[in-house]
N, C-alpha and C positions, 0 to 999 in steps of 0.2 A: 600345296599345303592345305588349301580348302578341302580338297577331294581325301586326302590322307586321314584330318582331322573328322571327316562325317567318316570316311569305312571304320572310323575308328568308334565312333559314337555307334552306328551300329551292329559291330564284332560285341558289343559291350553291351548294348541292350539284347543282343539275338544268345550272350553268354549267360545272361541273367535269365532268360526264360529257361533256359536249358535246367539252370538251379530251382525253378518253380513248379517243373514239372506235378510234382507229386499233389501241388497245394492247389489240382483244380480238380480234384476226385470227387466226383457225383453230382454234377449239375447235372444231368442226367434226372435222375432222381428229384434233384431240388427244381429243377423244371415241371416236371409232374404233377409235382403238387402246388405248385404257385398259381392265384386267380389268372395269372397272365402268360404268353408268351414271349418272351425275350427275345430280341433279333437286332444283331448290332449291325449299325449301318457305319462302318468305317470308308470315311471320302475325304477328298480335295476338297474340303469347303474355302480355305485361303493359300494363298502362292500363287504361282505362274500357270497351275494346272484346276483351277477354281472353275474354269465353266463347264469343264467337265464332271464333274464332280458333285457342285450345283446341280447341276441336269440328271443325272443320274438319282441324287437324293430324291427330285418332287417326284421323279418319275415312281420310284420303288414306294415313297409315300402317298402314292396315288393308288398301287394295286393293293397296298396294306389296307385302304380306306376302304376300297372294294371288297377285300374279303372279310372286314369286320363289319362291315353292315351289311354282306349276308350269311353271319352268325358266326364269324371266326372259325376258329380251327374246336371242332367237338365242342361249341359252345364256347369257348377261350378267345378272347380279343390277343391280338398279335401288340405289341407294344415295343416302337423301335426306337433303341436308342443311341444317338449320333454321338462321333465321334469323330476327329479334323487330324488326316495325318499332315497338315500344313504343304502339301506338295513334295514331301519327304519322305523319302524309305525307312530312313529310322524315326520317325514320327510316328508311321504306318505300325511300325513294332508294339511301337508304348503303346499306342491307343487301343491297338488288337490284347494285347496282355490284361489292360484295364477292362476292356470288355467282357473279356472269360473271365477274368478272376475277381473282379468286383462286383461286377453286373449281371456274372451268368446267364451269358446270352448260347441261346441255343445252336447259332448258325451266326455266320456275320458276313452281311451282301457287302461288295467293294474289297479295296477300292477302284477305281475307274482305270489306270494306267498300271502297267503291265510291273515297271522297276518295284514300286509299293504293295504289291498284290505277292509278287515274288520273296519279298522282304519280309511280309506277315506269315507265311505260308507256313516257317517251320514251326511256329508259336500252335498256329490250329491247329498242326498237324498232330504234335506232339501230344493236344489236348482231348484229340478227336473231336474238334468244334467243325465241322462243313464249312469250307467259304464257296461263295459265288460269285465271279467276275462276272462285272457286264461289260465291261469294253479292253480286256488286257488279255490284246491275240498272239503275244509272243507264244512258241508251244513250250517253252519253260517254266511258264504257270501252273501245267499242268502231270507234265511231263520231265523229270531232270534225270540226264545220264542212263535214257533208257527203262528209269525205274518209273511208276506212275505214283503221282501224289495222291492218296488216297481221300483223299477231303479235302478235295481240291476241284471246282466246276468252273465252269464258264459258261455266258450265254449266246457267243458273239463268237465270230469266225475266228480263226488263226491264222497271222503271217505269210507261211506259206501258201495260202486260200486266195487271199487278195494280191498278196506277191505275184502269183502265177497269174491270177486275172488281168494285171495290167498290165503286166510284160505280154502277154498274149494279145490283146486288146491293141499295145502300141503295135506288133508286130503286126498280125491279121488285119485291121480295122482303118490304123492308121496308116501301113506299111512303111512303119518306121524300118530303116538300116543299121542305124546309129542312134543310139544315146548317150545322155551324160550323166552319171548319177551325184546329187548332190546328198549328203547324208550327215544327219545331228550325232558325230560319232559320241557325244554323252549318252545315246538313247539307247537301249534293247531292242526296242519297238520299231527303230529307224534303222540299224543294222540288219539286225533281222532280214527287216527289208528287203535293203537293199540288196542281201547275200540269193533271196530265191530271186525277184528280179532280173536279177544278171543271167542266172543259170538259165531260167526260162525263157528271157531275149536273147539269149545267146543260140540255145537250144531250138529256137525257133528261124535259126540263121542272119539273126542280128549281130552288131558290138558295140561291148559298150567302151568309149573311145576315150573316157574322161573320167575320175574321179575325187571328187572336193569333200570336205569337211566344213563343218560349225559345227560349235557349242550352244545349245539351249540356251535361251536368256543372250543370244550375239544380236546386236543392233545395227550393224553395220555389212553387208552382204557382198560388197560392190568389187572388193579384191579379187573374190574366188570367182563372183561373176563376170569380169572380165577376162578370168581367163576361159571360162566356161564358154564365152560367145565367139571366142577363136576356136573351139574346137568345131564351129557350126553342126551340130548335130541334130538329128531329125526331131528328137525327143528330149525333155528333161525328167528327172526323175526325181520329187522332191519327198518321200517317206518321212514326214515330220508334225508337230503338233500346231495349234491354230495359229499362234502368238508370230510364230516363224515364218509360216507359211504366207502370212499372210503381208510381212515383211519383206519376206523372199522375190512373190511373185510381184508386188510396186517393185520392189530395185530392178528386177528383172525387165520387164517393163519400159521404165525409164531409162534404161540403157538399151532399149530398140531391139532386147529378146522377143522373140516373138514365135518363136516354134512353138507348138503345143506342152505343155505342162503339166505334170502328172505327181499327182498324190493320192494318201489312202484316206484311211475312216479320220487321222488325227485333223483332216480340213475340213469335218463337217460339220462348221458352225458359223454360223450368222457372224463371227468377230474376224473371220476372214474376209469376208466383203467392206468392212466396216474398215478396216485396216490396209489393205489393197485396192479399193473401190471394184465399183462394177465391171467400168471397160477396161482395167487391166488383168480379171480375171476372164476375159474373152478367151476361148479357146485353150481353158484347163478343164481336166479330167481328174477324178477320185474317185474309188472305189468306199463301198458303203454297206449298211446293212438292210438297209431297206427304202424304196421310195415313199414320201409320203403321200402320194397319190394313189396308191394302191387302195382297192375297195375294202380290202381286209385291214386295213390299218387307218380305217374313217373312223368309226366310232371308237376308237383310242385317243386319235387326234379331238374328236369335240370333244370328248369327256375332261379330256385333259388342259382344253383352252376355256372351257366353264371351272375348271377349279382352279386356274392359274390366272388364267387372263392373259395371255400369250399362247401360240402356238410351241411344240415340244421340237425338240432337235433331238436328234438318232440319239445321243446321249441320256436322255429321257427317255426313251422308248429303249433305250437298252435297259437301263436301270429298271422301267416299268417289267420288261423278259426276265429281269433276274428275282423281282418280286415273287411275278406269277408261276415261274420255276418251283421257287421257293417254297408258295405258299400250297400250291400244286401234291409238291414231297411232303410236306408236314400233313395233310390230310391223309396220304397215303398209308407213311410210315406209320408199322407196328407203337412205336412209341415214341417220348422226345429224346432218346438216348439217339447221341452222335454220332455212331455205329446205323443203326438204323433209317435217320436221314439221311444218311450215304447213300444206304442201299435204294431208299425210295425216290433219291434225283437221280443216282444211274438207271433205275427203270423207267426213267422218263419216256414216252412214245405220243406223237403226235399232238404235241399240246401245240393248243392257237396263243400266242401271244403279240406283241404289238408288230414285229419285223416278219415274224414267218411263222410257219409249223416247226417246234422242236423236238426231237429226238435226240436221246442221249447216246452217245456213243461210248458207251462203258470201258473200253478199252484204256480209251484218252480223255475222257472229260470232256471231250468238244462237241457241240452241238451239229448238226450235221442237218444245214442250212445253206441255202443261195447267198452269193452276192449280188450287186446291183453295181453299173457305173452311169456315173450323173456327169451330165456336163452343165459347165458356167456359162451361160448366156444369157447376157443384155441383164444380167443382173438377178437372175430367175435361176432354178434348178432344171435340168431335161433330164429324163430317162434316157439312156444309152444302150443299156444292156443289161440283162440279169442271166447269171452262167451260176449254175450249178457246179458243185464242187465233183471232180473227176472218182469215178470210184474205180 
């Protein structure tokens, strides 16, 4: 009934944008002329997906500060203004409609997670407002049914990118046989997953021998993992967000699992250790967007613990990539008409931002960028590997 009740809140909020089409005609224009530039930053600031979202926010508010104090866009301060889809898809909707239509924001960065970013998509699209993901790798963000979302970016890898990296990685590296895939069948993000996964460890002359579910928001793990640790398999395969993950791998743990453990980018943050402790993240693996040890992502990192007072987590440094995307395309583009931003982020080439050098890959919206894999040890991050995406 919960689940009936929200598709239904959002068939209804996604029905009503469809009726306001007409009433966002000329921001465009009404941008132009304004002392300021408008840029909505639609995010997770409360619910279950709050620290990604958080992280994402200072980060994009970090590159904003930087190009307004050196001289904004033609003289124009950038001026963003937030907006909370509470961890909700149909949140995600209202908050993106209010944005365009009240606030006439030119572009709008976020949100962080793939299900919300998907949910606002037909609102922008329809408006020709640009959005820009910094961490929603499903390729449905950008991509649906073959047709491409025209006002639709991303800054951060897709699914099947990290998918293939880890299933190659357990195959190659760790010369896993077998695996078990455990999957948040509430997710996109986590399906996703798990579907190239399999293909690519299978395709690599592995199997996968087992397959479990949970729900987002499940507190209790210990049923499906026991049955998981009768299948003794080489590898686990957990594609899911911090909250979980980090729940997952103590239960796991604590019932004397102990094969290596494998996640994507949704583990990488500081509340999975905090949650699981150190020595029971011994010997997991996650794929990522970037190390923060790399030379090219030093002076991102101080800049960013002089204006916060804490060090940034990839979510940060994603959201800081989707700024400088952003703020990148607005100097470029002919004008601030929507049409135009479009065209000036698909001609993105070799920009330095906090994770990598970006390129845009016009086709698909996806940035055409390495991944990295980190391992958990003794409590600390290692570098594992960084693989480039297969062309």
């Amino acid at each position: 009934m919960f689940f009936k009740k929200k598709a239904m809140r959002l068939a209804s909020a996604v029905l009503g944008i469809a009726m306001l089409g007409s009433v966002f005609a000329g921001c465009g224009d009404e941008a132009a002329s304004s002392d300021d530039i408008k840029v909505g930053a639609n995010f997770e600031l409360t619910g279950n997906q709050a620290n990604y979202g958080t992280a994402c926010m200072e980060g994009l508010k970090l590159a904003v500060k930087e190009a307004n104090e050196a001289g904004g866009i033609n003289g124009k301060k950038i001026t963003i203004i937030e907006a909370d889809t509470k961890s909700e898809a149909a949140e995600s909707v209202n908050a993106a409609t209010k944005l365009i239509s009240d606030d006439k924001v030119v572009a709008i960065v976020g949100p962080a997670v793939t299900a919300n970013v998907i949910a606002e998509s037909d609102v922008a699209t329809q408006n020709k407002v640009p959005i820009v993901a910094p961490a929603a790798t499903n390729p449905n963000v950008t991509v649906k049914d073959g047709e491409l979302k025209p006002f639709v970016f991303r800054s951060c890898f897709i699914d099947p990118q990290q998918g293939t990296v880890m299933a190659q990685f357990a195959a190659r590296d760790l010369k896993a046989k077998t695996a078990v895939m455990y999957i948040d069948s509430s997710s996109d993000y986590s399906k996703s997953l798990g579907k190239v996964f399999k293909e690519t460890f299978e395709a690599n002359g592995g199997k996968v021998v087992m397959e479990e579910a949970f729900l987002a928001k499940d507190q209790d793990f210990k049923a499906a993992l026991t049955k998981i640790k009768t299948a003794n398999a080489d590898v686990i395969f957990v594609p899911c967000y911090y909250e979980e993950a980090g729940k997952i791998v103590k239960q796991a743990r604590e019932m004397g699992i102990s094969c290596p453990l494998l996640g994507t980018d949704g583990w990488d943050d500081p509340k999975v250790a905090d949650i699981a402790g150190a020595d029971a993240l011994n010997n997991t693996f996650f794929s990522t967007h970037y190390f923060d040890q790399d030379a090219e992502a030093q002076s991102f990192i101080e800049t960013f613990k002089k204006e916060y007072g804490h060090a940034p987590n990839v979510f940060a440094a994603l959201g800081y990539d989707c700024g400088k995307l952003l703020i990148d395309a607005l100097k470029r583009a002919s004008s601030l008409d929507g049409d135009a931003i479009r065209q000036a982020i698909e001609a993105t080439k070799d920009l330095q931002v906090a994770t990598a050098k970006i390129t845009m890959d016009p086709s698909n919206h996806n940035p055409i960028k390495e991944a990295v894999i980190i391992e958990n040890k003794d409590g600390k991050y290692e570098l594992k590997a960084k693989i480039a995406p297969e062309k």
